[in-house]
N, C-alpha and C positions, 0 to 999 in steps of 0.2 A: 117817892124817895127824897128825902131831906138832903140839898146839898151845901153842904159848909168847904167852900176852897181853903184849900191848907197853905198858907202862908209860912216862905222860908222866914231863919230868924232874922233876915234883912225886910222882910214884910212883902217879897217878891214872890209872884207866879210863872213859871214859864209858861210864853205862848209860842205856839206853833201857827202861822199864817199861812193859809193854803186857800188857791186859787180854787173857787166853790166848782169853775166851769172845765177845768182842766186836771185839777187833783194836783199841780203842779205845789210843793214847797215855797213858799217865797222866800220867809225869812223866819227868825229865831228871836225873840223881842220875850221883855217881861213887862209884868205888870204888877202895880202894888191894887189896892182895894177900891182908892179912887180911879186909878187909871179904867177898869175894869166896870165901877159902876156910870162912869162917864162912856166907855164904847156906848153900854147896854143903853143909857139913856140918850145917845147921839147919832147910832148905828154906822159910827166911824170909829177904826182903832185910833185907841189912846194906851201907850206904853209909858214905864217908867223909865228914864237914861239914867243911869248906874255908873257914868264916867261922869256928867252933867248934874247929876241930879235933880234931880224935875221931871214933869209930865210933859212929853210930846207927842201933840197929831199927826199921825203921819198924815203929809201932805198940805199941812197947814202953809208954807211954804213955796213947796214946788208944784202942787196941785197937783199929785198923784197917790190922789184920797185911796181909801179902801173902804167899801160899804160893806158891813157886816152882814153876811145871809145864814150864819150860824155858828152856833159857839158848844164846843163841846167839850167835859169835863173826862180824863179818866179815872181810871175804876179805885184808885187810891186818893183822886179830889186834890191833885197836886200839881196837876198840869194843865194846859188847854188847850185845844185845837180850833183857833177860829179861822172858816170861812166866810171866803169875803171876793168880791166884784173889783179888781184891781182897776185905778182909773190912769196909770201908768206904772212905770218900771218901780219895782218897789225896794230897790237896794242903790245905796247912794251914788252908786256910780254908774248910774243909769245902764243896768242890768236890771232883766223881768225879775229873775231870782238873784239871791245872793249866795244861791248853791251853785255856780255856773264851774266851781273848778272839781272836777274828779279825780279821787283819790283812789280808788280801787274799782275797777270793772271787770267783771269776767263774764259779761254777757247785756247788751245794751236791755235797758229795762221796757217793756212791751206797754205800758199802760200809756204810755205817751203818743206812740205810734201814728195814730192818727191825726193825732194835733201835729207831728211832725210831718206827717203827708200833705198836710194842709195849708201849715206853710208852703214846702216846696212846692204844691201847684199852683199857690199865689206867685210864689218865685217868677214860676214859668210860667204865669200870665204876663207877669209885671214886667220882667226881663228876658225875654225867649232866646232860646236857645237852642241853633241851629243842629239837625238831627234829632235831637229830642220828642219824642213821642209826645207827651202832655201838652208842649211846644205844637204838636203837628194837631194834635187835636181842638186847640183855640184857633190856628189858622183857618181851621176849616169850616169850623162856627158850628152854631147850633144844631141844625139839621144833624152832621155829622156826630156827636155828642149823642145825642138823641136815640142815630142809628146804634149806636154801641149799648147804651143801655139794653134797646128793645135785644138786640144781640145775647148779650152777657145775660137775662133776665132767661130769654129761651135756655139756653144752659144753665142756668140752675136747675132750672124744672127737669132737663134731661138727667142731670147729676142726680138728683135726687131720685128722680125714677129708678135711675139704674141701682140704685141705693150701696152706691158708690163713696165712701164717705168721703174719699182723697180730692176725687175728681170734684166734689159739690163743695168743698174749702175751699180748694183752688177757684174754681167759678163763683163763690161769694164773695170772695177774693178784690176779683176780677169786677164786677156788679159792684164792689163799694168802692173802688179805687174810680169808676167812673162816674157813680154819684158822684163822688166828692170833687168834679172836673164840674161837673154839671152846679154844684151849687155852686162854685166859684164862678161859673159865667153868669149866674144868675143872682148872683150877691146874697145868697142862704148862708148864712154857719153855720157849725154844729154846735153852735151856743142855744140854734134859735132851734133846731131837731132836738136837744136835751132837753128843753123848757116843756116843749110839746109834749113828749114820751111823758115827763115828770107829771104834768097835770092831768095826762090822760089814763097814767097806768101808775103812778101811785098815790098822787094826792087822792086820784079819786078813788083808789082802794082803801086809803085810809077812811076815807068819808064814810064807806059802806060798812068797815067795822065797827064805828060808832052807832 
C-alpha cells in the first residue's frame, strides 16, 4: 500500500503521541512534511508550532525527549498516531500527559488499571501507610510475598477446576495484584513483562509467517 499523508491547506498533520508502554495519550502536536521526515530520520519527535512558527524537538530543551517506536497513518492518510518511549512529562507544565483535566466520565476507563495499581504499590512501598495491606506486605518481606503468590497460584488452579468462572476472575485477580507486589520488591516493571511477551509471542509469530 502506497502512503501519501494528506496535508491540511496550512501544510499540517495531526499527530496523536501515545506512550508505546502504557497506551497512555500524551499530547496533540502537528507536523508539516519536514517535521515528519526529520522524526523518521532522527527517531525523536519533531512538531510544527503554529503560534511560533517553526520546528520544535520535543525536549531539545528540557530533556524530556521522546523516542519513536512507531508511527501509524489512518485509513483516510490524514492523521497519525505516534508511539513513543517518553523520557519525561511530556506537556509543558510538567504533566505526564496534557490530557490530566476530565471532562466527562461516566465510568473510569479499564485499560489503565494496572499501570494505576502500579503506581499505588510503589506508593506504598515508598510511603507506607499504616493499616494498609500492600503496606503490611512489604513489612514483612519476601518470604511473605512469596507465600501469597504460592497461595493465590493454588486457587487458581482450584477455581478453574471447579470451572467456576466468577471464583477463577476473582483469584486471577488476586494472583496478579501480588505479582505486581512481588515485582516491585523486586524492581521488575511491566515495561520489562511487555517486551518479554512481545518478542516471545509476537515478534516471533511474525517471524514464522514470513
Amino acid at each position: 500500500m502506497e502512503i501519501s499523508i494528506k496535508y491540511d491547506e496550512n501544510g499540517l498533520v495531526p499527530a496523536i503521541v501515545q506512550d508505546y508502554a502504557t497506551g497512555k495519550v500524551l499530547t496533540l502536536a502537528y507536523m508539516n512534511e519536514v517535521a515528519l521526515v526529520k522524526t523518521l530520520e532522527t527517531g525523536e519527535t519533531w512538531f510544527y508550532s503554529r503560534s511560533r512558527k517553526e520546528l520544535w524537538n520535543k525536549g531539545e530543551t528540557s530533556g524530556n525527549k521522546q523516542i519513536v517506536k512507531n508511527i501509524s497513518v489512518d485509513c483516510d492518510q490524514d492523521a497519525l498516531v505516534v508511539q513513543v518511549q517518553p523520557l519525561g512529562p511530556a506537556c509543558h507544565k510538567g504533566t505526564t500527559t496534557c490530557f490530566e483535566t476530565t471532562l466527562s466520565e461516566t465510568e473510569k476507563p479499564l485499560f489503565s488499571i494496572v499501570n494505576e495499581l502500579t503506581d499505588k504499590i510503589k506508593d506504598r512501598k515508598e510511603n507506607p501507610q499504616e493499616g494498609a495491606y500492600t503496606t503490611y506486605l512489604f513489612n514483612k518481606g519476601l518470604d511473605k510475598i512469596l507465600k501469597k503468590i504460592g497461595e493465590e497460584s493454588t486457587e487458581v488452579v482450584i477455581g478453574a477446576k471447579n470451572n467456576d468462572k466468577e471464583e477463577l476472575t476473582n483469584e486471577l485477580a488476586d494472583l496478579l495484584y501480588h505479582s505486581l507486589v512481588l515485582m516491585e520488591e523486586q524492581g521488575v516493571s511491566s515495561k520489562d513483562i511487555k517486551k518479554i511477551l512481545n518478542e516471545r509471542h509476537i515478534e516471533k509469530e511474525g517471524q514464522h509467517r514470513e
